[in-house]
C-alpha positions as CSV (number, residue, x, y, z in Angstrom):
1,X,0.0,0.0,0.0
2,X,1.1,3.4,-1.1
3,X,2.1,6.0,1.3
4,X,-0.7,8.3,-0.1
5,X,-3.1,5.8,1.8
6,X,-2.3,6.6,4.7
7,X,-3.4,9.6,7.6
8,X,-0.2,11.2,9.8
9,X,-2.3,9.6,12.9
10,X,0.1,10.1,16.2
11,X,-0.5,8.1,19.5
12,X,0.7,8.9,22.8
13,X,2.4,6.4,24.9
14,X,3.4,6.4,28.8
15,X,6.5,6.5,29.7
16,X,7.0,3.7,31.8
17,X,7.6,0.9,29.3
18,X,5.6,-1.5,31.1
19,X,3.1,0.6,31.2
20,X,3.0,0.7,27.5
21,X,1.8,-2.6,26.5
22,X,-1.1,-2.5,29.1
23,X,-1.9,0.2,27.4
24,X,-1.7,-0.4,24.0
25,X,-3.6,-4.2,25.2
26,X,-7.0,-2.0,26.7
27,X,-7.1,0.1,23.5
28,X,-6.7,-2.1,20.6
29,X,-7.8,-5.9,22.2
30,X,-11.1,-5.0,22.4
31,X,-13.4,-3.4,19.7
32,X,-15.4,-2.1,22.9
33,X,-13.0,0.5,24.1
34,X,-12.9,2.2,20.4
35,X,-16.5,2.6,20.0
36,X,-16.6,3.9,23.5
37,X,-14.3,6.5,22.6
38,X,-16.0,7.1,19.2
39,X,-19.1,8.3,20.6
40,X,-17.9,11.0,22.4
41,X,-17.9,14.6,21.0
42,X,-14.5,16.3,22.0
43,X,-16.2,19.7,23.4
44,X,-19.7,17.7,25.3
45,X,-20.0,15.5,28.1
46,X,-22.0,12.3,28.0
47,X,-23.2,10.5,31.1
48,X,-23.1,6.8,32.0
49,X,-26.8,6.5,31.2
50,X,-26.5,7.6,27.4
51,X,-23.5,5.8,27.0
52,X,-25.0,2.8,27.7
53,X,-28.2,3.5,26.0
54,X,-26.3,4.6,22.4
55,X,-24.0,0.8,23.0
56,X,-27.5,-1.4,24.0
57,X,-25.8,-4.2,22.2
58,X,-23.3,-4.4,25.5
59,X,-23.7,-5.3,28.7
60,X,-23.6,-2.7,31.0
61,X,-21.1,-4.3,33.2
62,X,-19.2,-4.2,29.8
63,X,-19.5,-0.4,29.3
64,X,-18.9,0.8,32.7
65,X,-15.2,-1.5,33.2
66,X,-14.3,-0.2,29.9
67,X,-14.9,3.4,30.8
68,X,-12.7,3.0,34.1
69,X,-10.1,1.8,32.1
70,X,-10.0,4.5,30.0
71,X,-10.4,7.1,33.0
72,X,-7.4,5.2,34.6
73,X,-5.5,5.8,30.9
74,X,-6.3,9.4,30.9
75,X,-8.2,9.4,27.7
76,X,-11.9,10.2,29.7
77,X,-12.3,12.2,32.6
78,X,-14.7,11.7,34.9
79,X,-17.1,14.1,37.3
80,X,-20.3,13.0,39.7
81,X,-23.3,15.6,38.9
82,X,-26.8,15.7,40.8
83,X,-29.3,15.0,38.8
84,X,-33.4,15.8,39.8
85,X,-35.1,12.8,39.3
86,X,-38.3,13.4,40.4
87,X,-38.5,14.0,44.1
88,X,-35.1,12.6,44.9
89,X,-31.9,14.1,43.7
90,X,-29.5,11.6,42.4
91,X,-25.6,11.1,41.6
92,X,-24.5,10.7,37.7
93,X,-21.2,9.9,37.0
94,X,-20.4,12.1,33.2
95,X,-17.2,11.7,31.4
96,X,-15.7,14.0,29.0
97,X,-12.5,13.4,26.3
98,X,-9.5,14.7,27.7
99,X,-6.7,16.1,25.5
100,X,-4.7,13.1,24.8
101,X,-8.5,11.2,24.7
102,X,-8.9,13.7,21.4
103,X,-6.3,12.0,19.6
104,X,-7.2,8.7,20.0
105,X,-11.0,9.7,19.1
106,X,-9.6,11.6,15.8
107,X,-8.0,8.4,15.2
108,X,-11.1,6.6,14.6
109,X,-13.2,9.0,12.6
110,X,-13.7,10.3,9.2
111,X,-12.0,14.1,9.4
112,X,-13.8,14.9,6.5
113,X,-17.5,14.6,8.5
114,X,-15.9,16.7,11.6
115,X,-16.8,20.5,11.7
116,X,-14.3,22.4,10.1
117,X,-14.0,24.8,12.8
118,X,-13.8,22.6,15.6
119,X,-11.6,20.9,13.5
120,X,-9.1,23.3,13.4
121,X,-9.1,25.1,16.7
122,X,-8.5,21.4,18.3
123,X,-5.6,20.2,15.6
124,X,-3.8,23.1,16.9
125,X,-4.1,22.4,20.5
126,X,-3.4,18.6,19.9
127,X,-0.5,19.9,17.7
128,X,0.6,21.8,20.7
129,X,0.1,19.0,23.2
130,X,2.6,16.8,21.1
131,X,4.8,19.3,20.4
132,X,5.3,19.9,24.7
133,X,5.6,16.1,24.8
134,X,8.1,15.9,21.9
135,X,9.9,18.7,23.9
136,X,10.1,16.8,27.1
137,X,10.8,13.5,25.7
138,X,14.0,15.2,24.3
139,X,15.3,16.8,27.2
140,X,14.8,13.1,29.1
141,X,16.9,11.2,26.6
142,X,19.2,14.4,26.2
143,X,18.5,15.8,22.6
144,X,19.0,19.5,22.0
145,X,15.9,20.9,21.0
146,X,17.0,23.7,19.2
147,X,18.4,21.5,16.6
148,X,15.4,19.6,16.2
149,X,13.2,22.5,16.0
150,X,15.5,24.0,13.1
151,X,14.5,20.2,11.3
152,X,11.4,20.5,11.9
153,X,10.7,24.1,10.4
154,X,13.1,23.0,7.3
155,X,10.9,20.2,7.1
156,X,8.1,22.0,7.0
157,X,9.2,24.5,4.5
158,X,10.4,21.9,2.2
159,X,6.5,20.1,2.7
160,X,5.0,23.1,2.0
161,X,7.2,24.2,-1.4
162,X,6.3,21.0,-3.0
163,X,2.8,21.0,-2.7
164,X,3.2,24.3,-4.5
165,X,4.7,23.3,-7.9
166,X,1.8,22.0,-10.2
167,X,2.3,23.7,-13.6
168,X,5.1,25.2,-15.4
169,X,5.3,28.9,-14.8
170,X,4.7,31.7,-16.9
171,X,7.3,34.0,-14.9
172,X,10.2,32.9,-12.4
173,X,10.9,35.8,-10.1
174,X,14.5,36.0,-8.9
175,X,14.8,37.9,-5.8
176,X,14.4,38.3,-1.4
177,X,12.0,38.1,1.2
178,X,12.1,40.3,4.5
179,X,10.6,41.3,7.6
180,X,9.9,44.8,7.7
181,X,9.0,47.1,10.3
182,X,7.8,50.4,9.7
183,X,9.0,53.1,12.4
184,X,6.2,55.2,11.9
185,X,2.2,54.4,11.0
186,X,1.9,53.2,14.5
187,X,5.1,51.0,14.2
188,X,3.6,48.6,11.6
189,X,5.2,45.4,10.7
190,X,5.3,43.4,7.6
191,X,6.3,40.5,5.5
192,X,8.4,41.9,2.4
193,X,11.5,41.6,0.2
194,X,11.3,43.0,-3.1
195,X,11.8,39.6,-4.9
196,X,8.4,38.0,-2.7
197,X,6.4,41.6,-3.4
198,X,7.0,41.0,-7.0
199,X,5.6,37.7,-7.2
200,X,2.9,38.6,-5.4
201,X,1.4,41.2,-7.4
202,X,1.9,39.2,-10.2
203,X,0.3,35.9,-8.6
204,X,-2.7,38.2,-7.6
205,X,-2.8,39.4,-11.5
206,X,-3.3,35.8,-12.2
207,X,0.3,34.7,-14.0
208,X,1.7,31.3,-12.6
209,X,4.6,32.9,-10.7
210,X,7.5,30.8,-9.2
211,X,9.9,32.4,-6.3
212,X,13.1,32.2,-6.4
213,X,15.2,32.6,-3.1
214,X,16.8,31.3,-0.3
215,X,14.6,31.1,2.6
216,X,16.0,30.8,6.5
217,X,14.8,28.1,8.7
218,X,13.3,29.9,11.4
219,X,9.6,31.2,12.1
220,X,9.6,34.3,10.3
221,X,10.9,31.9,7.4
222,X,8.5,29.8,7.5
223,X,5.7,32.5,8.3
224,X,7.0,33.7,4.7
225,X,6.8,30.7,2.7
226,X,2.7,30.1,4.1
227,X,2.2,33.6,3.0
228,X,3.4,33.3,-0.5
229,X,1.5,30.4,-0.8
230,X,-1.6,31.7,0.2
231,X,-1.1,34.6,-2.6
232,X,-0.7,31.6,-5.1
233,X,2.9,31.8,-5.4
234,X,4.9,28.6,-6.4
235,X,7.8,28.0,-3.9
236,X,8.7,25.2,-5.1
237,X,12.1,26.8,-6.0
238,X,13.0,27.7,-2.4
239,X,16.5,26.7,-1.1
240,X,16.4,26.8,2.6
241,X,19.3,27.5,4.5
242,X,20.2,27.2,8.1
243,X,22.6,29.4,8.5
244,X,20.2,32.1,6.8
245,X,18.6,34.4,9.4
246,X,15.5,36.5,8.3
247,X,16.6,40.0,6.8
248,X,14.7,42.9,9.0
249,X,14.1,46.1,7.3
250,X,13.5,49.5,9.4
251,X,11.5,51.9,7.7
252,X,11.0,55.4,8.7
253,X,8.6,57.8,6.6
254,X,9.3,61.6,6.9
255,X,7.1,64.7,4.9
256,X,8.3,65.1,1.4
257,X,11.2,62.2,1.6
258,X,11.3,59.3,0.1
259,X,11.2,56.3,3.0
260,X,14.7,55.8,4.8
261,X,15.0,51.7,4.5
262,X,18.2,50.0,6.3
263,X,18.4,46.0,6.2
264,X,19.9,43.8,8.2
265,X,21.6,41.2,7.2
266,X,25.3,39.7,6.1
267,X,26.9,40.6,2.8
268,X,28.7,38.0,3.1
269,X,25.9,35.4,3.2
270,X,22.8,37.3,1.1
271,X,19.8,36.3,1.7
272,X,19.9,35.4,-2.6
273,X,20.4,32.2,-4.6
274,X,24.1,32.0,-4.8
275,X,24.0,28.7,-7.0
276,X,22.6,27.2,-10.1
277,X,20.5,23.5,-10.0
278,X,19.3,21.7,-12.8
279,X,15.8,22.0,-11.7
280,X,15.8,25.9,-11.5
281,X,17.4,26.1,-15.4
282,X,14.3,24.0,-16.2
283,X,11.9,25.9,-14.6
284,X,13.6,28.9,-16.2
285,X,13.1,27.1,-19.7
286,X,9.9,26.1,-19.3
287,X,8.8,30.1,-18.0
288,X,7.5,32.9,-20.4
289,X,9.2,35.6,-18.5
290,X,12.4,35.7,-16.0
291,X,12.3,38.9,-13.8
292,X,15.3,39.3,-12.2
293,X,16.0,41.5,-8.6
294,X,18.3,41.1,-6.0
295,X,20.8,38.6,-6.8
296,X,24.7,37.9,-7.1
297,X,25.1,39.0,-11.3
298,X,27.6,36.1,-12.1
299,X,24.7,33.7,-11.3
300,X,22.5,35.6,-13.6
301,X,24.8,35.4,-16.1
302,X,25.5,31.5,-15.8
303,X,21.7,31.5,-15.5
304,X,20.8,33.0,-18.7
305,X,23.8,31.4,-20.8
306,X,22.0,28.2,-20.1
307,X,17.8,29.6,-20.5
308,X,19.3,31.0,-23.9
309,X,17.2,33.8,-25.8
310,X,14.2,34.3,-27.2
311,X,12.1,35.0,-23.9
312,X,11.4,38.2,-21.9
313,X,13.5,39.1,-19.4
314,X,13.5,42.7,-17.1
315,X,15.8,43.3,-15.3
316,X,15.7,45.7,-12.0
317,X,19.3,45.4,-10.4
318,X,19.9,46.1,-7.0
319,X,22.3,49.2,-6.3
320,X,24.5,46.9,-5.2
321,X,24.8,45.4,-8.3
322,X,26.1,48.7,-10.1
323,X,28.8,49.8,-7.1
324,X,29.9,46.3,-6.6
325,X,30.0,44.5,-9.8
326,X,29.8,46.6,-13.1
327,X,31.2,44.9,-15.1
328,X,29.0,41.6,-14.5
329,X,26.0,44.3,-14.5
330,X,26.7,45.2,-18.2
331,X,27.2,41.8,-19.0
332,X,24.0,41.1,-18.7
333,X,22.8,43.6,-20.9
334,X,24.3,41.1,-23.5
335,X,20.9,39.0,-23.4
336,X,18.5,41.7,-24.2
337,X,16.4,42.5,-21.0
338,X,13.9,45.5,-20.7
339,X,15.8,46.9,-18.2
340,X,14.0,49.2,-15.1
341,X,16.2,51.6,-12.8
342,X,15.0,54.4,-11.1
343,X,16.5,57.3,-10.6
344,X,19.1,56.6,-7.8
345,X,20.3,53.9,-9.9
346,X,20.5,56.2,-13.1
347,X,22.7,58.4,-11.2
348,X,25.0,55.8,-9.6
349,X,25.6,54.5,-13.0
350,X,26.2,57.6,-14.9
351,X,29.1,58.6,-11.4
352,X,30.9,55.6,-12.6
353,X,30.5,56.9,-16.7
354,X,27.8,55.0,-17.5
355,X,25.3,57.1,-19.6
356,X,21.9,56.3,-19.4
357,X,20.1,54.8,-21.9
358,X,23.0,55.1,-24.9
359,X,25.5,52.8,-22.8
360,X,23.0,50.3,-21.9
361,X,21.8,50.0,-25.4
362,X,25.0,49.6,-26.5
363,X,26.0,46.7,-24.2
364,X,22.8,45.0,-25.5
365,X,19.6,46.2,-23.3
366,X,16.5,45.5,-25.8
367,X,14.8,48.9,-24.0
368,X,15.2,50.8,-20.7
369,X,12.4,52.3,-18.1
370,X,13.3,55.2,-15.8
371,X,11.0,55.2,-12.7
372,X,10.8,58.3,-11.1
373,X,8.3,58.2,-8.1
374,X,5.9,60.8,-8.4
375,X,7.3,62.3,-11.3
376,X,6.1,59.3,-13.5
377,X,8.4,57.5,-15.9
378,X,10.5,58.0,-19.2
379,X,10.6,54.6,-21.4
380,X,13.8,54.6,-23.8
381,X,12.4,51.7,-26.0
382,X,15.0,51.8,-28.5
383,X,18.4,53.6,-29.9
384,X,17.0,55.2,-32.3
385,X,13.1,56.4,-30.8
386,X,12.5,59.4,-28.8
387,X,12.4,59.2,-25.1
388,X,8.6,58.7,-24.0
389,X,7.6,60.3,-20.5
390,X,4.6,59.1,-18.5
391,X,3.2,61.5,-16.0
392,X,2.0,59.9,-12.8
393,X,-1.7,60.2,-11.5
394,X,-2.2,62.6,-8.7
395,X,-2.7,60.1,-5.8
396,X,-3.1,60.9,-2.0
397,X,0.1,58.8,-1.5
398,X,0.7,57.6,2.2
399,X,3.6,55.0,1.2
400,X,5.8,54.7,-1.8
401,X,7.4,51.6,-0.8
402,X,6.9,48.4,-3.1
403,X,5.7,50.9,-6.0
404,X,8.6,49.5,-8.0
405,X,7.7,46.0,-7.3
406,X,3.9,46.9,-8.5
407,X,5.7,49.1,-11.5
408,X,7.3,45.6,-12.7
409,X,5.2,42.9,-11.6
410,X,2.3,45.4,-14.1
411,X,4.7,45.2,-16.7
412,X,5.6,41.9,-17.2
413,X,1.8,41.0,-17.0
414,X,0.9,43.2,-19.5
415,X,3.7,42.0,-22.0
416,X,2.4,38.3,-21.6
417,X,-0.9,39.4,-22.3
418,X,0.3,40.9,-26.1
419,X,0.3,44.2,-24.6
420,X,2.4,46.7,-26.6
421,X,5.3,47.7,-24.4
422,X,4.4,51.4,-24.7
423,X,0.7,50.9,-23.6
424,X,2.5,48.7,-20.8
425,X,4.7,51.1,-19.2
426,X,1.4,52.9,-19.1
427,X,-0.4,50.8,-17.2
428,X,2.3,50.1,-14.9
429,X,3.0,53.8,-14.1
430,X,-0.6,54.1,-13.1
431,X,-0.8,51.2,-11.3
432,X,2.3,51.8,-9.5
433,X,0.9,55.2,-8.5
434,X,-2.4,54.5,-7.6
435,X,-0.7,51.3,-5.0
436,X,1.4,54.6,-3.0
437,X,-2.3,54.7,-1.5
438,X,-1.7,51.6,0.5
439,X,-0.1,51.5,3.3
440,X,2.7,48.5,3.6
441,X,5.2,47.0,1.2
442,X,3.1,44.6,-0.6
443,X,0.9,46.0,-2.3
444,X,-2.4,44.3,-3.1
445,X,-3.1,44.6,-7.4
446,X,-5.9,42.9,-8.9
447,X,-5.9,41.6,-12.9
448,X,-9.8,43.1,-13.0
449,X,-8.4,46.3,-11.9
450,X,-5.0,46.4,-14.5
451,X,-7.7,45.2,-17.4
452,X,-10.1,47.7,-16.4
453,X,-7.9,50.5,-16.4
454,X,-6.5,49.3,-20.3
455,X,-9.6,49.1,-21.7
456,X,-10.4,52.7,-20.4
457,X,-7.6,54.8,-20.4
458,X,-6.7,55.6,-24.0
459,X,-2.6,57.1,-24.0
460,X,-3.6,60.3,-21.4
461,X,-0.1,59.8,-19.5
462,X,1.6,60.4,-22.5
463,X,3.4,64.3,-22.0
């Protein structure tokens, strides 16, 4: 029999290893104790006299041994009520599931005819109850828990990314996830990384969108990876690391400046994919887009050298990229990518005598976008066309950050759609505008609004 038959059922045993086999003998010997256990309800009480009324087809000398045994086991607990029975008031002995007498009645039943709620709230408790077991059991036998606990989460993770992966995708976003927390607003936090915000707008506007990253086992890690899921996002290209910690971002908003971000974590050890596998290449080959963020250039490179041409690429390098490897950053231009900068990037490019567009165009970019917050955006689509300048809608903007993520995550959507790239800058100007409104770094986009908005709008951010 297949492993797909079968339930993750967990049973608790007492310590004592003689205690054991009594234990397990009273539970599975006889039929009797199971059903007794079935009957029950794991939030009601039921008294000796429905018991024995709903199991007629015992004795009752049967029943009541059988539901002392499982009081002595700890799976029922039992209380004496006084009961009006006409003029005389009596003693009723009830009984009720206990914790650990949850698990073995889940054992027995169909979870599919439980309520859903109930279902859940008590999964999470039992889940709990094991887990504090699993933690003292540990400690008695000496284990370090912390070591375990890092297994676990990885474990998890990994479980989770391959449920993911069920098609081949239409983009394969290279980038990072963070935890940011915003220093004003209340002191707001929230799940980000430019990489993850990317391939959840795109998710949202319905595109198959894979994530690619290196994840750290730890909660926020794993508090990531649920997330992405939930947005639609394939994981299934996560590469966990151990030895990754969760980048924290700080971000403080002031009047008239743009947000002040600083990130924590090791340049030596980026929280990127520093290495190629066979199964990310295919994904690559298999995508209609590659969208490439933060990331170490030589493995783009590699990446792309293997992908070949004839697919869209963009291309929004991280500063670091330009001040830290050039040369590798103009390499890349080599396989055509529509490349987006904004302006802090534009300058830092042109300091080391890199003019923007003519240098990029002639290193190979197929056409570069200038974002430039609230002052819109100027598309360069070619050597020889005029520059083409989008103004940006005035918005009551409350927080610019992950506009550039909405900005490309648009734009790739709207090229896979057949949209002209002209008409697509459009779109993604406004959208990335409009998404200033929201407060957070994920911005929440919808495909009804970015149609909508085509269908209406017809060139009046051209200037």
């Amino acid at each position: 029999m297949s492993s797909s038959n079968y339930w993750p059922f967990i049973v608790f045993m007492p310590v004592e290893s003689s205690e054991r086999a009594k234990y397990v003998s009273t539970l599975f010997s006889s039929p009797v104790a199971l059903e007794v256990l079935n009957i029950f309800k794991w939030n009601r009480s039921l008294c000796q006299g429905e018991i024995v009324r709903s199991m007629g087809h015992h004795s009752n000398k049967t029943i009541l041994t059988m539901l002392k045994r499982l009081v002595n086991l700890g799976l029922l607990s039992e209380e004496t009520r006084l009961e009006q029975r006409g003029k005389r008031r009596v003693k009723v002995k009830c009984y009720k599931l206990t914790e650990l007498g949850k698990w073995y009645n889940l054992l027995f039943k169909d979870p599919k005819n439980l309520d859903k709620a109930l279902l859940k709230e008590n999964l999470v408790k039992l889940t709990l109850e094991f887990l504090n077991k699993f933690i003292e059991f540990s400690e008695e036998i000496g284990l370090f828990i912390g070591d375990q606990v890092s297994e676990i989460l990885a474990g998890t993770i990994k479980a989770i990314a391959e449920r993911s992966s069920k098609h081949p995708p239409d983009l394969v976003v290279f980038g990072s996830i963070a935890f940011d927390i915003y220093l004003t607003h209340g002191l707001k936090a929230y799940s980000g990384g430019s990489g993850a915000n990317v391939a959840t707008v795109a998710s949202h506007l319905g595109l198959r969108t894979c994530l690619a990253t290196r994840i750290p086992v730890d909660p926020l890690g794993l508090q990531s990876v649920v997330e992405l899921i939930e947005a639609g996002v394939d994981v299934s290209l996560v590469e966990l690391s151990k030895d990754l910690k969760t980048t924290i971002c700080t971000i403080l908003h002031e009047p008239l400046h743009s947000p002040k971000v600083s990130c924590s974590y090791d340049p030596l050890n980026p929280p990127v994919l520093m290495h190629l596998s066979n199964r990310l290449i295919d994904s690559c080959r298999a995508s209609k887009a590659i969208y490439i963020g933060e990331g170490v250039s030589r493995v783009f490179i590699d990446l792309l050298k293997e992908v070949g041409g004839g697919k869209l690429i963009v291309y929004r390098p991280h500063k670091l990229s330009i001040d830290l490897a050039l040369d590798e950053f103009l390499s890349l231009m080599r396989y055509g990518p529509i490349v987006v900068l904004n302006e802090d990037k534009v300058e830092a490019l042109e300091s080391r005598g890199v003019k923007v567009p003519i240098e990029l165009f002639k290193h190979g970019a197929k056409s570069i976008v200038v974002t430039r917050g609230l002052n819109g955006s100027i598309l360069y689509e070619s050597p020889k066309s005029a520059p083409l300048e989008y103004k940006a809608p005035e918005v009551n903007a409350i927080d610019p950050l992950g506009a550039g993520d909405v900005f490309s995550a648009v734009l790739i959507y709207c090229l896979l759609r057949g949209i002209d790239l002209r008409r697509a800058v459009e779109r993604s100007t406004l959208k990335a505008s409009y998404s200033t409104m929201q407060l957070g770094p994920r911005k929440v986009i919808s495909m009804k609004e970015v149609e909508e908005d085509h269908l209406s709008t017809k060139g009046s951010l051209f200037t």
